[in-house]
Kinemage of the C-alpha trace (Angstrom):
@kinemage 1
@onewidth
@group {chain A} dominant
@subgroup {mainchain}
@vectorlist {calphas} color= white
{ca unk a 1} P 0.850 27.767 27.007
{ca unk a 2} L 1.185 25.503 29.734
{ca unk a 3} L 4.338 22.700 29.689
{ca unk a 4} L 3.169 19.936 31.335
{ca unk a 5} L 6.031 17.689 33.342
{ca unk a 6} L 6.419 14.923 31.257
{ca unk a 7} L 8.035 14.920 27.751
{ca unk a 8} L 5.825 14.944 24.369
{ca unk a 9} L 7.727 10.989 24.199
{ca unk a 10} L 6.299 10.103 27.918
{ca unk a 11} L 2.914 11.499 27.659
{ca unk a 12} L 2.710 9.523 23.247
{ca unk a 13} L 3.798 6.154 25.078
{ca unk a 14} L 1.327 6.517 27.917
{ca unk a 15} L -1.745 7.004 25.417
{ca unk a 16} L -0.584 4.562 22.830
{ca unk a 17} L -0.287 2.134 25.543
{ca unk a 18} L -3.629 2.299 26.777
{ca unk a 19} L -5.897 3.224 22.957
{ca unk a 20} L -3.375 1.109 20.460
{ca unk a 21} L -5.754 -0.780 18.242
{ca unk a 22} L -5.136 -4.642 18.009
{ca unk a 23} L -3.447 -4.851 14.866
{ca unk a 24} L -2.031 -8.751 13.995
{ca unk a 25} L 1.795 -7.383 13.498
{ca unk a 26} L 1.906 -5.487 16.817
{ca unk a 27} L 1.653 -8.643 17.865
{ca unk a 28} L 5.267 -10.205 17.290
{ca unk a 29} L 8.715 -8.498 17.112
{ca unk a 30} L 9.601 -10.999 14.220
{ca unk a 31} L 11.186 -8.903 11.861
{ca unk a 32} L 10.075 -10.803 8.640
{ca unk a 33} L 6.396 -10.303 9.761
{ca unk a 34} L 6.889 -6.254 10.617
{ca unk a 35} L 8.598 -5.836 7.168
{ca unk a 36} L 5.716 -7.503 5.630
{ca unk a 37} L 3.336 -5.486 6.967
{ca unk a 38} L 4.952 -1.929 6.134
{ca unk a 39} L 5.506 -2.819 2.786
{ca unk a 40} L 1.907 -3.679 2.487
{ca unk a 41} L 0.600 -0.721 4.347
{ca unk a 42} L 2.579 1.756 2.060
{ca unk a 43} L -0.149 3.389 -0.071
{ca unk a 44} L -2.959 0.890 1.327
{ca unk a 45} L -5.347 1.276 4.597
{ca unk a 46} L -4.785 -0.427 7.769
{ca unk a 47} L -8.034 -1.806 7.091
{ca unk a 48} L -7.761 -3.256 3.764
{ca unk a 49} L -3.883 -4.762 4.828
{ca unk a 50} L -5.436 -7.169 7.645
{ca unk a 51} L -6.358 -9.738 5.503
{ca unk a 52} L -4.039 -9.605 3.273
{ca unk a 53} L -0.813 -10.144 5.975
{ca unk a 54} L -2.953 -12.661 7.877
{ca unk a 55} L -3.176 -14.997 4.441
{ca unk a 56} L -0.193 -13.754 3.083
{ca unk a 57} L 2.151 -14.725 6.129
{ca unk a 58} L 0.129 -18.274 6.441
{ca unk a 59} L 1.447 -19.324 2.845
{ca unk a 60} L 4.961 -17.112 3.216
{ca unk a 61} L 5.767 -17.740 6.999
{ca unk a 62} L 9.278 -16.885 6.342
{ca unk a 63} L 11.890 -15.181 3.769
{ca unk a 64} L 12.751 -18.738 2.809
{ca unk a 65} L 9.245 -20.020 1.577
{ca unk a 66} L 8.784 -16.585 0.158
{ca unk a 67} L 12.465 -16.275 -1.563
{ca unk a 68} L 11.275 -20.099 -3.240
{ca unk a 69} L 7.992 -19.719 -4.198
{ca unk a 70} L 6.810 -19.150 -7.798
{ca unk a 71} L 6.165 -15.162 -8.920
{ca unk a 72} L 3.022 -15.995 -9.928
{ca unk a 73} L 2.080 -17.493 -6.731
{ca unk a 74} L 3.153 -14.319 -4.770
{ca unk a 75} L 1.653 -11.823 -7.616
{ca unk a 76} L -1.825 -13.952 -7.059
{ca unk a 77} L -1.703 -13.451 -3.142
{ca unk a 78} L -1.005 -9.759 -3.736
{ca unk a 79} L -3.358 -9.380 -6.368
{ca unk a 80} L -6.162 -6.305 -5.375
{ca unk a 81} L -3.052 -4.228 -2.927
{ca unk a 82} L -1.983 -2.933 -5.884
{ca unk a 83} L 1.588 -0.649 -6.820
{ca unk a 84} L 2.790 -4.602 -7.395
{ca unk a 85} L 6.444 -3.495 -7.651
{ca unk a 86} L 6.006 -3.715 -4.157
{ca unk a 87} L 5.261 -7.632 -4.347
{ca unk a 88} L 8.399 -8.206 -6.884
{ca unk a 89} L 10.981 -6.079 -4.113
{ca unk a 90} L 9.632 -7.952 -1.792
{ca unk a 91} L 10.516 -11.674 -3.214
{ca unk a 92} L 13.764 -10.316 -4.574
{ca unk a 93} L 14.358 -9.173 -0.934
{ca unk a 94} L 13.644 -12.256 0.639
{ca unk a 95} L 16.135 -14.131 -1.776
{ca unk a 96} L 18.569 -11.703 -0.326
{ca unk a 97} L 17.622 -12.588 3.710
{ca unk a 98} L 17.595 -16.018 2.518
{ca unk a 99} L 20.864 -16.360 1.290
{ca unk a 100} L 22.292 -14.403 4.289
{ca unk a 101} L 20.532 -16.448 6.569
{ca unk a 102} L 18.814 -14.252 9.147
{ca unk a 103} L 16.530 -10.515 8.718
{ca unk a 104} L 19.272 -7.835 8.373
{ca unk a 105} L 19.615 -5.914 11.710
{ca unk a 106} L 20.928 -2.428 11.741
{ca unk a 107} L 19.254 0.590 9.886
{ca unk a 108} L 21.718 0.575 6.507
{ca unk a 109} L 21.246 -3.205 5.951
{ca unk a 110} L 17.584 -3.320 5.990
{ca unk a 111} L 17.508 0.484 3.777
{ca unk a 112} L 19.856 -1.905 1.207
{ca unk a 113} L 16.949 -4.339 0.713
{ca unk a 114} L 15.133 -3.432 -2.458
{ca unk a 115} L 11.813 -1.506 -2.279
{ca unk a 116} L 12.833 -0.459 1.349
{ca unk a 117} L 13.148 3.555 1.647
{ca unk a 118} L 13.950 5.614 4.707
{ca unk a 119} L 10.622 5.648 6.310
{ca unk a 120} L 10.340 1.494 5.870
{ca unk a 121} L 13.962 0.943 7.359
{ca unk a 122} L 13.405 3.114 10.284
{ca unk a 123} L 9.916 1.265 11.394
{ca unk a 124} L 11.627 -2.105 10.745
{ca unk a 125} L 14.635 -1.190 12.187
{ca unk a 126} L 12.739 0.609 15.716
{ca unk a 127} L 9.962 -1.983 15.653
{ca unk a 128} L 11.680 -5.135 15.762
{ca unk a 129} L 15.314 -3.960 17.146
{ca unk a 130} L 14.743 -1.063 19.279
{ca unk a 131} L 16.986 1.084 17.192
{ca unk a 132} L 16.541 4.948 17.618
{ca unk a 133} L 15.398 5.822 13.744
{ca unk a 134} L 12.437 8.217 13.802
{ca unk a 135} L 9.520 7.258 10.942
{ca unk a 136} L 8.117 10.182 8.512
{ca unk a 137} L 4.674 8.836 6.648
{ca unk a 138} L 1.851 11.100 6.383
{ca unk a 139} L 0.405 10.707 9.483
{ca unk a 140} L 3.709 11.614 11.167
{ca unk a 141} L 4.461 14.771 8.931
{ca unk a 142} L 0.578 15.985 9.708
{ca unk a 143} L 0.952 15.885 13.660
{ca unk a 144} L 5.183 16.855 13.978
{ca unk a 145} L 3.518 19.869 11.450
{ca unk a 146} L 0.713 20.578 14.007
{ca unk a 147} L 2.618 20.358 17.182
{ca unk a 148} L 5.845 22.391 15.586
{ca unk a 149} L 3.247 24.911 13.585
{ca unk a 150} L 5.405 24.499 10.720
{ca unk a 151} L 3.885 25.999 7.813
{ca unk a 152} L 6.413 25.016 5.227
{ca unk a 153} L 5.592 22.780 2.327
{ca unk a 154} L 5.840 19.231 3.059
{ca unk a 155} L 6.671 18.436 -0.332
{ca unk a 156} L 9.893 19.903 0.380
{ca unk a 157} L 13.297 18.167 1.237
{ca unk a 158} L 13.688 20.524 3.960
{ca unk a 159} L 10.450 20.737 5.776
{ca unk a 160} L 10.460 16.725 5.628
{ca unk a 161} L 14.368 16.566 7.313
{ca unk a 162} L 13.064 19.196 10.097
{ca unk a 163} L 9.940 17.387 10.731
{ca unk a 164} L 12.119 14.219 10.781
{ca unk a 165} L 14.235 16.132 13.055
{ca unk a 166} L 11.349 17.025 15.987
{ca unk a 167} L 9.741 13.199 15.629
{ca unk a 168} L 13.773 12.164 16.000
{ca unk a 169} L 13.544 14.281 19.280
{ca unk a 170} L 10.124 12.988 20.796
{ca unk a 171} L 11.909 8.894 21.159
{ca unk a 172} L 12.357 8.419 24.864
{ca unk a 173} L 15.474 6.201 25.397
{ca unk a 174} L 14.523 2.447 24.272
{ca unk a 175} L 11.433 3.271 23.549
{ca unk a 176} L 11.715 4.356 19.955
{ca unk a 177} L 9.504 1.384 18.522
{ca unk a 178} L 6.478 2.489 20.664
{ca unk a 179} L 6.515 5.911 20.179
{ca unk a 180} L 6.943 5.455 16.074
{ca unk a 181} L 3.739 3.733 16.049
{ca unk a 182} L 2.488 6.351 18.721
{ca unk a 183} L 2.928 8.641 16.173
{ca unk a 184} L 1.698 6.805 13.428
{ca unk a 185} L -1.404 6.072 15.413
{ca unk a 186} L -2.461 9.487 16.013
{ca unk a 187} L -2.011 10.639 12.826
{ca unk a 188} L -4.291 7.565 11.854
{ca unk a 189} L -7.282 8.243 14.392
{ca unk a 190} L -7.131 11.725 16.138
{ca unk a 191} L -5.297 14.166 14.067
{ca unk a 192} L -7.004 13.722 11.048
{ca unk a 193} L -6.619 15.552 7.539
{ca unk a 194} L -10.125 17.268 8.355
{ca unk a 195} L -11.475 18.214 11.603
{ca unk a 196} L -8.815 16.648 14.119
{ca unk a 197} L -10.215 15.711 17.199
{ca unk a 198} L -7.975 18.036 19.532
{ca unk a 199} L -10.118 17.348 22.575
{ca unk a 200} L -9.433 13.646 22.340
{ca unk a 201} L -5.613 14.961 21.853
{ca unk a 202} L -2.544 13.286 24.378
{ca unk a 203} L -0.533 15.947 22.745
{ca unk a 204} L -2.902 18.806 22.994
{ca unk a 205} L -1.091 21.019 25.772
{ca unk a 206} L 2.241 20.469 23.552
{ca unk a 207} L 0.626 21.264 20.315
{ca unk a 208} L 1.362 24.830 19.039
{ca unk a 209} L -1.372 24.994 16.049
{ca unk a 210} L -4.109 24.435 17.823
{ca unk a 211} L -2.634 26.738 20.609
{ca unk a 212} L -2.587 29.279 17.631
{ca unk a 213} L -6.387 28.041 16.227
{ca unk a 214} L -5.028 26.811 12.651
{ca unk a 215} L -4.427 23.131 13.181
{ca unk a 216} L -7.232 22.922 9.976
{ca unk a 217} L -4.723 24.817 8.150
{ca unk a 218} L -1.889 22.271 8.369
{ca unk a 219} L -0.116 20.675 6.921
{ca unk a 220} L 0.494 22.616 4.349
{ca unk a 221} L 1.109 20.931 0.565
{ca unk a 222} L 1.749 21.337 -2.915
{ca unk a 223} L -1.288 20.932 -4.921
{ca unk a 224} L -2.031 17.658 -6.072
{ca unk a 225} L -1.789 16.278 -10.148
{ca unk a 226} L -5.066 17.057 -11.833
{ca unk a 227} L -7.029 14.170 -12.147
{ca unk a 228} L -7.067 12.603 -15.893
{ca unk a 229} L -10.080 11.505 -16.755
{ca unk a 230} L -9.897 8.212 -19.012
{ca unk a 231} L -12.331 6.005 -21.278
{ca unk a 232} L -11.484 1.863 -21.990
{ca unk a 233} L -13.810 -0.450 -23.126
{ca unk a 234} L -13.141 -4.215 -22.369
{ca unk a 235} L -14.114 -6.969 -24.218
{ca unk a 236} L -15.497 -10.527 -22.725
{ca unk a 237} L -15.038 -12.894 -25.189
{ca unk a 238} L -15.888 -16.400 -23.393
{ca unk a 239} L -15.974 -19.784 -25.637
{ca unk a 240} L -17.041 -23.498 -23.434
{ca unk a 241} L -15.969 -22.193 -20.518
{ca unk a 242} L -12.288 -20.283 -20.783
{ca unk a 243} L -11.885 -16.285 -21.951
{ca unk a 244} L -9.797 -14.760 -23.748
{ca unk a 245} L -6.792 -12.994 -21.728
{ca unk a 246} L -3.373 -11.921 -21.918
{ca unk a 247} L -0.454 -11.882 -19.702
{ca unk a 248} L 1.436 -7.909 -19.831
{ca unk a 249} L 4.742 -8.285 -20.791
{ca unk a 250} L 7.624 -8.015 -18.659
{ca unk a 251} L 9.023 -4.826 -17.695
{ca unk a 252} L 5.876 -3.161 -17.351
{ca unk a 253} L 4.221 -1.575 -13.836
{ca unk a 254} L 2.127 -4.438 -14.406
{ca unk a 255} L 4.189 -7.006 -15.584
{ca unk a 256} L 2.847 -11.263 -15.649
{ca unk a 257} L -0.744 -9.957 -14.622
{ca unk a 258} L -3.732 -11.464 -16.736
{ca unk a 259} L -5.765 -8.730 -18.815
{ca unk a 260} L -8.320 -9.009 -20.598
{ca unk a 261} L -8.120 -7.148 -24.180
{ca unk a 262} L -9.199 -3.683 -25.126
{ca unk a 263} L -11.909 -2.829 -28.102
{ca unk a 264} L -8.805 -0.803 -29.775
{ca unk a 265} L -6.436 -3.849 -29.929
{ca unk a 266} L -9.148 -5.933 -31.478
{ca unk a 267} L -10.739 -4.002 -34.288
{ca unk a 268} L -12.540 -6.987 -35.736
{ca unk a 269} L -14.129 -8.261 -33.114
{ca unk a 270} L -18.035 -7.823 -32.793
{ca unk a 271} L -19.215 -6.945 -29.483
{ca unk a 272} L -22.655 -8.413 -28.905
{ca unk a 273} L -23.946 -6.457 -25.929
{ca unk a 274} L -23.059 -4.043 -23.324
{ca unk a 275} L -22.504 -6.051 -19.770
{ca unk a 276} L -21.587 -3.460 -17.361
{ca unk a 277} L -20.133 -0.029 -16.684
{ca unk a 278} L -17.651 0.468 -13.496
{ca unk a 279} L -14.912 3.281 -12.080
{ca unk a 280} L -11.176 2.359 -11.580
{ca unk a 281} L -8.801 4.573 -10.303
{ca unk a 282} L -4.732 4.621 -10.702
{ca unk a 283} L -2.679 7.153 -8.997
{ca unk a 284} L -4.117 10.510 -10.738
{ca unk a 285} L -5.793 8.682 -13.893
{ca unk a 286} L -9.775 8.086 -13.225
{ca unk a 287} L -11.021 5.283 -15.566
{ca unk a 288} L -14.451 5.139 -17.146
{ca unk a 289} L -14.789 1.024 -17.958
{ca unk a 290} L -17.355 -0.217 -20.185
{ca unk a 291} L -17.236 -3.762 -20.699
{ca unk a 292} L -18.567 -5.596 -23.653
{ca unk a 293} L -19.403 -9.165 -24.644
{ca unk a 294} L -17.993 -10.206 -27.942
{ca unk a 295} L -17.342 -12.745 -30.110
{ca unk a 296} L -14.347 -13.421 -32.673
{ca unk a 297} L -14.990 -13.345 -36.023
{ca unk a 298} L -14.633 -17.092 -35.967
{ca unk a 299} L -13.674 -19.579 -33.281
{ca unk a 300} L -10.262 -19.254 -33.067
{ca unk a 301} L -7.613 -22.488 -32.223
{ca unk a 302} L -5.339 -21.012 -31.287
{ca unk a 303} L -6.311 -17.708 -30.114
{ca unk a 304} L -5.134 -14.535 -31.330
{ca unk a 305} L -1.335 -13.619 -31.472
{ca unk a 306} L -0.747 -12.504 -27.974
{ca unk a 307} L -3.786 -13.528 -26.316
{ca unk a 308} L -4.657 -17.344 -24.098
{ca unk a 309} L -7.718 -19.095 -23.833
{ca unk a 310} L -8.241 -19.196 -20.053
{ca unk a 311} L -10.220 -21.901 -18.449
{ca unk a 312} L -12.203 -19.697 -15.772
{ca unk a 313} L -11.438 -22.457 -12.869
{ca unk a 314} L -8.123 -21.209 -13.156
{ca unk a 315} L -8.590 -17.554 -12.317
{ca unk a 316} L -8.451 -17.778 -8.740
{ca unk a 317} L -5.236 -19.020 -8.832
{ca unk a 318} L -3.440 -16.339 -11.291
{ca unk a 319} L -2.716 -12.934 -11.150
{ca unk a 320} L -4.983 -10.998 -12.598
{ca unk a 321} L -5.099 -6.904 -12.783
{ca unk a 322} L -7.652 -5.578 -10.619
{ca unk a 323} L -9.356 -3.816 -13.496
{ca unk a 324} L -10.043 -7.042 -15.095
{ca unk a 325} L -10.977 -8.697 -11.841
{ca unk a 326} L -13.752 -6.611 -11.362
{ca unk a 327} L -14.903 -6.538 -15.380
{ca unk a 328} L -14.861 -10.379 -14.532
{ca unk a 329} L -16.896 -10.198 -11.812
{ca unk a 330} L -19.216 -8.078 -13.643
{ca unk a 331} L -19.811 -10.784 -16.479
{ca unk a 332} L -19.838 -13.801 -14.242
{ca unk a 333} L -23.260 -11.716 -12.630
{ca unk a 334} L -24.890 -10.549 -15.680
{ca unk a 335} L -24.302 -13.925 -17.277
């Protein structure tokens, strides 16, 4: 195979430089606004993040306003990104930078925030200081796999530190923010799960799978959970104007977050019609929803032990679970 004279580094820089897509945090070095957006873009498209960090850094501009404001303010602006553990690290993070009085700046300070792992300190840390920290996300294990031909399991502790290891080795000096999100971004738009566009490749002379023919066979990993399927049914129960909701209790994945109730927690309850049927998916559980309309056996003041009366001109403004959101949407429609 031929070696061409610059470095794998050199030649990721050179392309990155001239096909990066306009994204609104490669657009400052503030480290606030970089942390933001990684810890939104873990587990959630680049797509989908956009509008999200654009809103979400207009009402939180820095650790300060975020460290002050009200939970359920922050779980609201969140609300639809999902995995919103992610949301309460981040505001218990930002009291921390707040009370220290500037971002943390070296590697081991910004991995001591909460909800920051390895892969989050090292883009933070390369990003907005320049330090020499190599990132490991998906898209970087798929192409350090390809160009290495490594065949081990990348659910492994050991393929992950080697792969680690070669992206480690590909950071020209000074240059390690660039080249992260080099990497990043060619595991995001050329060397794709399925059919990677080796053609369109910078790194094609340097990458040994596809000088072997089995860059479809890479990377290789354990098989995934088997999906559970799951049936819910979801009752609207809507009186002058406000529905009946509850708030999960604390503790929980989805702790604070409006709900509405479930047929089995209300056996007498009438429903009165079928409104809508819809999909929801969490992690490996695939949800069947059927929502009903219903109507308590009586009107109820007060509601039900554990449940709110809700004035809908208040929704926009709380945090709601996304299932609910969208069995919401579907009676505000059919109504």
């Amino acid at each position: 195979m031929h070696v061409p004279s610059q470095t794998l580094g050199e030649v990721l820089l050179d392309w990155f430089r001239r096909v990066a897509r306009r994204l609104p945090w490669r657009e400052t070095k503030d480290p606030y606004a970089i942390w933001i957006s990684e810890i939104m873009l873990q587990q959630t498209r680049v797509e989908a993040v956009i509008p999200y960090f654009e809103r979400f850094l207009e009402r939180f501009p820095s650790a300060a306003v975020l460290a002050a404001a009200p939970e359920e303010e922050v779980l609201t602006m969140w609300g639809g990104l999902g995995y919103y553990s992610r949301a309460r690290n981040l505001q218990q993070a930002a009291r921390m930078v707040a009370e220290r009085g500037r971002f943390p700046e070296t590697y081991e300070e910004i991995l001591a925030l909460p909800g920051v792992g390895e892969y989050t300190a090292a883009a933070v840390a390369s990003i907005a200081f320049g330090l020499p920290y190599a990132v490991l996300d998906g898209n970087v294990m798929r192409v350090m796999s390809r160009v290495t031909c490594d065949f081990s399991d990348i659910g492994s502790l050991a393929t992950r530190n080697r792969l680690r290891d070669a992206a480690q080795r590909c950071l020209p000096p000074g240059e390690a923010g660039d080249t992260n999100q080099a990497l990043m971004e060619l595991g995001a738009t050329l060397c794709l799960p399925r059919d990677p566009h080796c053609l369109l490749c910078p790194l094609a002379a340097h990458c040994r799978a596809r000088a072997e023919g089995v860059q479809n066979e890479l990377p290789t990993k354990l098989r995934r959970p088997a999906t559970v399927a799951v049936e819910t049914a979801l009752l609207l129960i809507e009186e002058e104007g406000r529905i009946l909701m509850r708030q999960s209790a604390s503790g929980g994945r989805m702790a604070g977050f409006w709900e509405l109730p479930e047929a089995d927690a209300m056996p007498g309850v009438t429903a009165t019609e079928e409104a809508h049927r819809f999909r929801h998916s969490i992690m490996n559980r695939a949800y069947r929803c059927t929502v009903y309309r219903a109507k308590l056996p009586e009107p109820a003041e007060p509601p039900p032990a554990g449940y709110c009366w809700i004035e809908r001109s208040r929704l926009p403004n709380l945090p709601i679970s996304t299932m609910a959101k969208k069995a919401l949407q579907t009676g505000s429609r059919d109504r």
